[in-house]
C-alpha positions as CSV (number, residue, x, y, z in Angstrom):
1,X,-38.8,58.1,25.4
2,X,-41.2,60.8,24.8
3,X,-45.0,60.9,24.4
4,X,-44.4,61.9,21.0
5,X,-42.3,59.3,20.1
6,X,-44.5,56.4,21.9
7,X,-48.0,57.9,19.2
8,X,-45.7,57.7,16.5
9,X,-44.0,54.3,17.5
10,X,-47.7,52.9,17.8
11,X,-49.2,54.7,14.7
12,X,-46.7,53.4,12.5
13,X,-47.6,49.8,14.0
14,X,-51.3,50.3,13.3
15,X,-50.3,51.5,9.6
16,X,-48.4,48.2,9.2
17,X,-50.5,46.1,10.6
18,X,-53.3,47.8,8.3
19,X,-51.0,47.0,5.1
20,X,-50.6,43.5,6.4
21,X,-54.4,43.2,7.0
22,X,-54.5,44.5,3.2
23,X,-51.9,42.2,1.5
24,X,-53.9,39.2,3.1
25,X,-56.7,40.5,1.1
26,X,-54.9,40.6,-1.8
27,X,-55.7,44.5,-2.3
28,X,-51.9,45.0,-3.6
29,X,-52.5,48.6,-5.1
30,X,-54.3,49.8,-1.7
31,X,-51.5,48.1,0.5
32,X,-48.7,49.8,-1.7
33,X,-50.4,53.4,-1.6
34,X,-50.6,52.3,2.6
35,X,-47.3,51.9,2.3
36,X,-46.2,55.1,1.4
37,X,-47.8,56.7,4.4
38,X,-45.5,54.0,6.4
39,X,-42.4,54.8,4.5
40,X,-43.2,58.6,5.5
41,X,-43.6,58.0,9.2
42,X,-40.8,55.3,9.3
43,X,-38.7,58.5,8.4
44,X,-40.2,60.7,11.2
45,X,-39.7,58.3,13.7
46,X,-36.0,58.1,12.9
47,X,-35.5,61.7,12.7
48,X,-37.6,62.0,15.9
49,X,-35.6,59.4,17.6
50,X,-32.0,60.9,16.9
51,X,-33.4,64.0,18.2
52,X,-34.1,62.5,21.5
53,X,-30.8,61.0,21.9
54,X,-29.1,63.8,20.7
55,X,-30.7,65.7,23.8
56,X,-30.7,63.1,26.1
57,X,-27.0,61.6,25.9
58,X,-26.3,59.1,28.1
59,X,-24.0,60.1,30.7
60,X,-20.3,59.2,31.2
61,X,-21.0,56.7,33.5
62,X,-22.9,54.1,31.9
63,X,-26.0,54.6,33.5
64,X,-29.3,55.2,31.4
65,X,-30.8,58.3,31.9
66,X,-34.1,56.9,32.7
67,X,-31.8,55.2,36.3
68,X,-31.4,51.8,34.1
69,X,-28.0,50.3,35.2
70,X,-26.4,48.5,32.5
71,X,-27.4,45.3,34.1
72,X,-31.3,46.6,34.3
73,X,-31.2,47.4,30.9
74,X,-30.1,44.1,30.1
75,X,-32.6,42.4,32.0
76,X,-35.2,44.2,30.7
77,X,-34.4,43.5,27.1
78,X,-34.2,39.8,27.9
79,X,-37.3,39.9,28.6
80,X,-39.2,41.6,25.8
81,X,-36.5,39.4,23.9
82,X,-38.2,36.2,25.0
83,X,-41.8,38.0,24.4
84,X,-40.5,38.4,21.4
85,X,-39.7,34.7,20.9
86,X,-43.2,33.8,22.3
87,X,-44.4,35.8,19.7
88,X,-47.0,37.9,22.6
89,X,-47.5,41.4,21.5
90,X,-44.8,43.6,22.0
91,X,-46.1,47.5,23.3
92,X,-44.9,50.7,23.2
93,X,-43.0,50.6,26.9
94,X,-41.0,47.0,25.2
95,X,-40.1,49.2,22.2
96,X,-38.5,51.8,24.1
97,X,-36.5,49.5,25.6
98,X,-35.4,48.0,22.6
99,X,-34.6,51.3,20.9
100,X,-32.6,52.6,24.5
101,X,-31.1,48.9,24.2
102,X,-30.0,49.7,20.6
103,X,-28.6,52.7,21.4
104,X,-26.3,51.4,24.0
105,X,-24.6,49.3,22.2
106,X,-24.4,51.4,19.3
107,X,-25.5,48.7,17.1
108,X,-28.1,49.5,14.4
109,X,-30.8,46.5,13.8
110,X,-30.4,45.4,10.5
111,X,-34.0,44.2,9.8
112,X,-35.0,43.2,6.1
113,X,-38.8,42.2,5.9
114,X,-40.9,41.2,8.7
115,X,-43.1,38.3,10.1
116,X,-46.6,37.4,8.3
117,X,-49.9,37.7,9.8
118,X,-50.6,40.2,12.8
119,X,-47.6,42.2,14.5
120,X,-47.9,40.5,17.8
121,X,-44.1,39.6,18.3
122,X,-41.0,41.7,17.3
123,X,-39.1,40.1,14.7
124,X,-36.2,42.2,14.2
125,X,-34.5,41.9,17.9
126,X,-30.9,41.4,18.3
127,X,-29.6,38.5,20.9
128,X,-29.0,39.7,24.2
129,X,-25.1,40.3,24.9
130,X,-25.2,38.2,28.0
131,X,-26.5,35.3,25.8
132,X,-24.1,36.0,22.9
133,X,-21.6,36.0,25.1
134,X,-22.6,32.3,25.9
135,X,-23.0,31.4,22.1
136,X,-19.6,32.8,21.6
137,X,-17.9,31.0,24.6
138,X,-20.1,27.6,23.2
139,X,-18.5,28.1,20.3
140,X,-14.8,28.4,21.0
141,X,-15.4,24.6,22.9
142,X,-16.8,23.1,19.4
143,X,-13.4,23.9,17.6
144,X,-14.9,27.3,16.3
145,X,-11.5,27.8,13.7
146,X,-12.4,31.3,13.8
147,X,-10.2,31.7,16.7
148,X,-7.2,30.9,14.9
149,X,-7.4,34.2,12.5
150,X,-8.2,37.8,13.1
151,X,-11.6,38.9,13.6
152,X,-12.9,42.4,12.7
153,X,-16.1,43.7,13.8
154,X,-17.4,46.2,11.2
155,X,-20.3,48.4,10.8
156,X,-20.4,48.7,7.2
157,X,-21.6,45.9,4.7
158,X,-18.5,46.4,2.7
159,X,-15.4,48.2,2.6
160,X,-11.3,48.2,2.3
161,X,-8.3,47.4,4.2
162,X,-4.6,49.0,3.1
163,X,-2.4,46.8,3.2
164,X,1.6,47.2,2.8
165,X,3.4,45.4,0.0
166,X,6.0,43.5,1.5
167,X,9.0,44.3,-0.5
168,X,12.1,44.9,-0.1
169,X,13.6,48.3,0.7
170,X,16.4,50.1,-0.1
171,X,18.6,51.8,2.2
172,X,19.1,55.8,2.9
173,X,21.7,57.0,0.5
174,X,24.8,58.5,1.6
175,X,25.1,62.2,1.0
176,X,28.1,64.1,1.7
177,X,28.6,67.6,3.7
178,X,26.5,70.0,1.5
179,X,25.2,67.4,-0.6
180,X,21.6,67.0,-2.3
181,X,19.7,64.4,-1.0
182,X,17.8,62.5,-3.1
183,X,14.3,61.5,-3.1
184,X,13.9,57.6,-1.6
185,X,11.8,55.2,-2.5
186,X,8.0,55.4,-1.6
187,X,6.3,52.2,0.0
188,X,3.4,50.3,-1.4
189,X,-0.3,49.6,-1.1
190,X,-2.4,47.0,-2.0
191,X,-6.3,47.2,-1.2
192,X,-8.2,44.6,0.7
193,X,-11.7,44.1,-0.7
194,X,-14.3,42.8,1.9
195,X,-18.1,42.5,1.3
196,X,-20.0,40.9,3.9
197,X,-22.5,37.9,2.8
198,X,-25.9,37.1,4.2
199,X,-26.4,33.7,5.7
200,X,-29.4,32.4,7.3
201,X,-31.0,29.5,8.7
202,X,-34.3,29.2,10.3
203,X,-35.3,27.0,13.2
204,X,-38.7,25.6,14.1
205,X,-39.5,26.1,17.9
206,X,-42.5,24.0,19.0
207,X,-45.6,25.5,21.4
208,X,-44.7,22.5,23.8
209,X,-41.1,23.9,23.9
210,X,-42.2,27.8,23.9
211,X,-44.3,27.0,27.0
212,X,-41.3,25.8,29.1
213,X,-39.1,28.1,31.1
214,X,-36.9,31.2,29.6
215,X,-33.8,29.2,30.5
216,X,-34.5,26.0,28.6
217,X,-35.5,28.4,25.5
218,X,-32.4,30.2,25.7
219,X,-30.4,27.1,26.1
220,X,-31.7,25.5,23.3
221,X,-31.5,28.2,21.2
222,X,-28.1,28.9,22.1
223,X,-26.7,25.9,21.4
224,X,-28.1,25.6,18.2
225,X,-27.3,29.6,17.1
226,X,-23.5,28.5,18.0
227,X,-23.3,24.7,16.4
228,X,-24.7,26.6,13.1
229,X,-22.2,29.2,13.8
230,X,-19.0,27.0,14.1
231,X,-20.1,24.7,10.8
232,X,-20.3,28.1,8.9
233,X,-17.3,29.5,9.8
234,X,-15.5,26.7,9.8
235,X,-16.2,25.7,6.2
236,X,-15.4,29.2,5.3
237,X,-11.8,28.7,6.3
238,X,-11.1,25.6,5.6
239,X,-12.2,26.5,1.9
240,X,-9.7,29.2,2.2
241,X,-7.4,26.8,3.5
242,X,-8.2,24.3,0.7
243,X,-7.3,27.4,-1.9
244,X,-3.6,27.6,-0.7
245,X,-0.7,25.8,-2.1
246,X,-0.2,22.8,0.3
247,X,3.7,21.8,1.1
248,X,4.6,18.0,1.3
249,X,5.9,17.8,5.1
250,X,8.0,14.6,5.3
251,X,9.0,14.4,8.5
252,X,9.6,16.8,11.5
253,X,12.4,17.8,10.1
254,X,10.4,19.4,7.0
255,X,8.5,21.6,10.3
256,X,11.8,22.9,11.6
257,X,12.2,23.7,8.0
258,X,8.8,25.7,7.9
259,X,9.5,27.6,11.0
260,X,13.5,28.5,10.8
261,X,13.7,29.0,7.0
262,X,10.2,29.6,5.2
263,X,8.2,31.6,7.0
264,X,9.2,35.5,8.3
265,X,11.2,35.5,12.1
266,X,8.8,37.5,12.9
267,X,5.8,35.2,11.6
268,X,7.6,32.2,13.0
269,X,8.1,33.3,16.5
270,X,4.2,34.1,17.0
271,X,3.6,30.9,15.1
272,X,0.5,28.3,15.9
273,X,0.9,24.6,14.8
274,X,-2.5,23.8,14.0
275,X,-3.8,20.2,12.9
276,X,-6.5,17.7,12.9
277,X,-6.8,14.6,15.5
278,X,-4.1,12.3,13.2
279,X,-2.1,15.1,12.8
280,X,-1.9,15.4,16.4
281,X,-1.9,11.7,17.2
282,X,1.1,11.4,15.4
283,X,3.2,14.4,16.6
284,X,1.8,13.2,20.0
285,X,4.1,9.8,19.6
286,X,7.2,11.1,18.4
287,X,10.0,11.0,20.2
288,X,14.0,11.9,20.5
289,X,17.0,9.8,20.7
290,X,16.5,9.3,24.8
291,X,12.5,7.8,24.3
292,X,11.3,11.0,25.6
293,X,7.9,12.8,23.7
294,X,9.1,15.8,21.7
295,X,5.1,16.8,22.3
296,X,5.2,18.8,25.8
297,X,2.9,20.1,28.1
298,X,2.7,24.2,28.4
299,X,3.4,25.5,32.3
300,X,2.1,28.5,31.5
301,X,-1.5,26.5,30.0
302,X,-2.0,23.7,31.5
303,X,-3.6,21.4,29.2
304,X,-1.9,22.9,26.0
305,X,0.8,21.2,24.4
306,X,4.3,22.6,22.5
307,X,6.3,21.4,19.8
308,X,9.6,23.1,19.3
309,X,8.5,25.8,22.0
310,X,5.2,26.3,19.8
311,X,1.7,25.7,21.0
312,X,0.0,23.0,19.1
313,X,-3.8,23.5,18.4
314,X,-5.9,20.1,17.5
315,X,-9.0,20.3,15.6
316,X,-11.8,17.4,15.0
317,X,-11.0,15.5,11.4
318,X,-14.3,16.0,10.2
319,X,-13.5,20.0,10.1
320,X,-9.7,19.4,8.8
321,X,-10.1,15.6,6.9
322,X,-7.2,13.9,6.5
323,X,-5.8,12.4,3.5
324,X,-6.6,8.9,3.0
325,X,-3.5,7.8,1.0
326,X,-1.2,6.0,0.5
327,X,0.7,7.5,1.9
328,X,-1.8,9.2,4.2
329,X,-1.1,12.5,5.2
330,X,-2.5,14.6,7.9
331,X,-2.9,18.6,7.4
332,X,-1.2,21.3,8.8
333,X,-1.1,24.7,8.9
334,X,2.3,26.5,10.7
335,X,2.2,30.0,11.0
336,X,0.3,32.9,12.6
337,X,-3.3,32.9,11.9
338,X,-4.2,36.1,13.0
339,X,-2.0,37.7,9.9
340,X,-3.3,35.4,7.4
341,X,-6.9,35.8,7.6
342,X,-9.3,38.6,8.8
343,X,-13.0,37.6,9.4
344,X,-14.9,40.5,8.9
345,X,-18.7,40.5,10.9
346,X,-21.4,42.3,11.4
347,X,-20.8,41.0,15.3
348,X,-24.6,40.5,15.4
349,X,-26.9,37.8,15.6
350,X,-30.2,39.2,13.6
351,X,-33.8,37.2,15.0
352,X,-36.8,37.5,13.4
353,X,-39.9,34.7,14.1
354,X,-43.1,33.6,12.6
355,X,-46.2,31.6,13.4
356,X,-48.1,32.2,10.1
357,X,-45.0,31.9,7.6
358,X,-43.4,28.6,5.9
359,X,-44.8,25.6,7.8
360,X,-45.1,27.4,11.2
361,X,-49.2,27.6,11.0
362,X,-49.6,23.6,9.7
363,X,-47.4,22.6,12.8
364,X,-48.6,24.5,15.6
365,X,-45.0,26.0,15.6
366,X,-43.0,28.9,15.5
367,X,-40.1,29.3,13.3
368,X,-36.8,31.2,14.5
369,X,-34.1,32.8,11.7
370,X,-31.6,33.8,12.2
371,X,-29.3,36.2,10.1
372,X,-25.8,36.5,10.2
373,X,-22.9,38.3,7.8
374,X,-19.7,37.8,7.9
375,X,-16.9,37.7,4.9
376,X,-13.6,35.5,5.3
377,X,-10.1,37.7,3.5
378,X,-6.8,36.3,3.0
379,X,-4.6,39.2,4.3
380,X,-0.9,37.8,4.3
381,X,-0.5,34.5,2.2
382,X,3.4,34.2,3.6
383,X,1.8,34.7,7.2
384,X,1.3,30.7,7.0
385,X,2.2,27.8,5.6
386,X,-0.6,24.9,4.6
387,X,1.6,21.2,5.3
388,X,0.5,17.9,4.5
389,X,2.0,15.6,7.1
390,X,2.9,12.1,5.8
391,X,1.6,10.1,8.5
């Protein structure tokens, strides 16, 4: 980062903290003629910025110019990461890294307001990839049924997929020696819509905690980014779930049904059996003529279980209820995932924190949000089928 870069960086925190200083006052008019100047210098900044990187690429390698290995670069982000946690003033040196951190990931901060009171802490830093690694593996052990269906990173807050009309087609027309050949017909599109919704949730942190090590921070914060992750998700599809036209599924017969004559060949032989715990219980209890468990174990994945060659995925009830009845019936959703639903995200976990706002300054805490987007589509509805098991 330049010297020019590093005055601007920490003259457009003095102007802000100024129009903070003035908003406190209540001098509105004076704060929002401030405000222009920080608008103005927001701008430069940015252009100044893309300058810099535009003559200082990083090279092919993917080593920072400055000598930051990747791993360096990570380090040293986790750390103004947790300062900015802490809420302990964040200088010009911690910005740089935070804008070089930016940049190599190629993820823009998407920051909408800021904390209250006096700029000490950053409140628009991203989570560390190391630690959203961790929320993301956390996630996939509390049934996260997000990795049942596709998932599309995307840069954009909304946008369009093309998708193919399945139809039928015609064949080529025969034309004879010298013949005019006719014009065929064309295939079909149908557009995707996706627009990505905010959701939020904010999490108080006390001083007692704050004052313990990074680890336990990040631990607790982890776990709690990826348990509000997985409910979120996970009532997103199962609403999407709820929305399809569920199939009476009397016996295992009615599955073999599902999987030789309703859905695709080509859906059917990628094809997931997914269910809740009754679901599962009872497929797990069923056997053939000779006493022997049609339920077996996967040599390839230990630990996974088959049903007619097809690996059967088992999700808590209180994500995928069961009916009560009579007759009670267990859900189940046969098919391929992936090609019936897309979740479309951001990819990014958005951290801001406060010690003035909401109740933060009564408690002697500081309160975490956390911002996340993310928009569930229904690509291919014939990509699955939704069963009730009777039970």
């Amino acid at each position: 980062m330049s010297k020019e870069l590093r005055e601007m960086l920490q003259a457009l925190e003095d102007k802000k903290a100024q129009v903070r200083a003035l908003l406190g006052e209540d001098k509105v008019t004076e704060a929002e003629n401030l405000m222009e100047e920080v608008r103005a210098l927001q701008k430069k900044v940015n252009m100044q910025m893309e300058l810099e990187a535009a003559d200082d690429p990083q090279p092919d390698n993917g080593t920072p110019v400055n000598g930051r290995t990747d791993a360096e670069l990570e380090s040293e982000y986790r750390r103004v990461f947790m300062r900015g946690l802490r809420r302990q003033r964040i200088g010009a040196d911690d910005r740089s890294i935070i804008s070089e951190y930016n940049r190599s990931i190629q993820a823009a901060v998407m920051h909408e307001g800021g904390a209250a009171g006096i700029p000490l802490g950053d409140s628009s830093l991203i989570v560390p990839q190391d630690i959203e690694t961790r929320i993301n593996e956390l996630m996939r052990s509390l049934d996260d049924l997000s990795q049942y269906v596709r998932v599309e990173t995307v840069n954009t807050l909304s946008g369009s997929r093309v998708l193919e009309l399945d139809g039928a087609m015609t064949p080529f027309q025969v034309v004879a020696e010298y013949g005019q050949i006719q014009e065929t017909d064309n295939p079909q599109f149908i557009p995707v819509q996706y627009q990505l919704v905010k959701r939020a949730g904010y999490l108080p942190l006390t001083s007692e905690l704050l004052a313990d090590s990074d680890q336990n921070i990040l631990q607790y914060v982890t776990n709690w980014i990826a348990r509000k992750h997985v409910v979120t998700k996970n009532t997103m599809i199962t609403t999407l779930l709820g929305g399809l036209n569920p199939v009476p599924l009397a016996d295992l017969d009615a599955v073999k049904n599902v999987l030789n004559v309703t859905l695709d060949p080509a859906i059917s032989q990628s094809a997931t059996i997914l269910t809740n715990q009754d679901g599962y219980h009872w497929l797990d209890t069923q056997v053939d003529g000779n006493g022997r468990y049609l339920l077996v174990d996967d040599i390839t994945q230990p630990g996974r279980k088959l049903l007619f060659g097809k690996p059967v995925a088992v999700i808590s009830n209180r994500y995928l209820p069961s009916v009560v009845g009579p007759p009670a019936q267990a859900p189940i959703v046969i098919g391929n995932g992936q090609q019936l639903a897309v979740l479309f995200t951001r990819g990014k976990y958005e951290l801001g924190a406060t010690t003035e706002g909401g109740d933060a300054w009564r408690r002697d805490t500081t309160e975490l949000r956390t911002i996340t987007r993310d928009d569930l589509v229904l690509w291919d509805t014939n990509a699955a089928v939704y069963g009730q098991l009777a039970i």
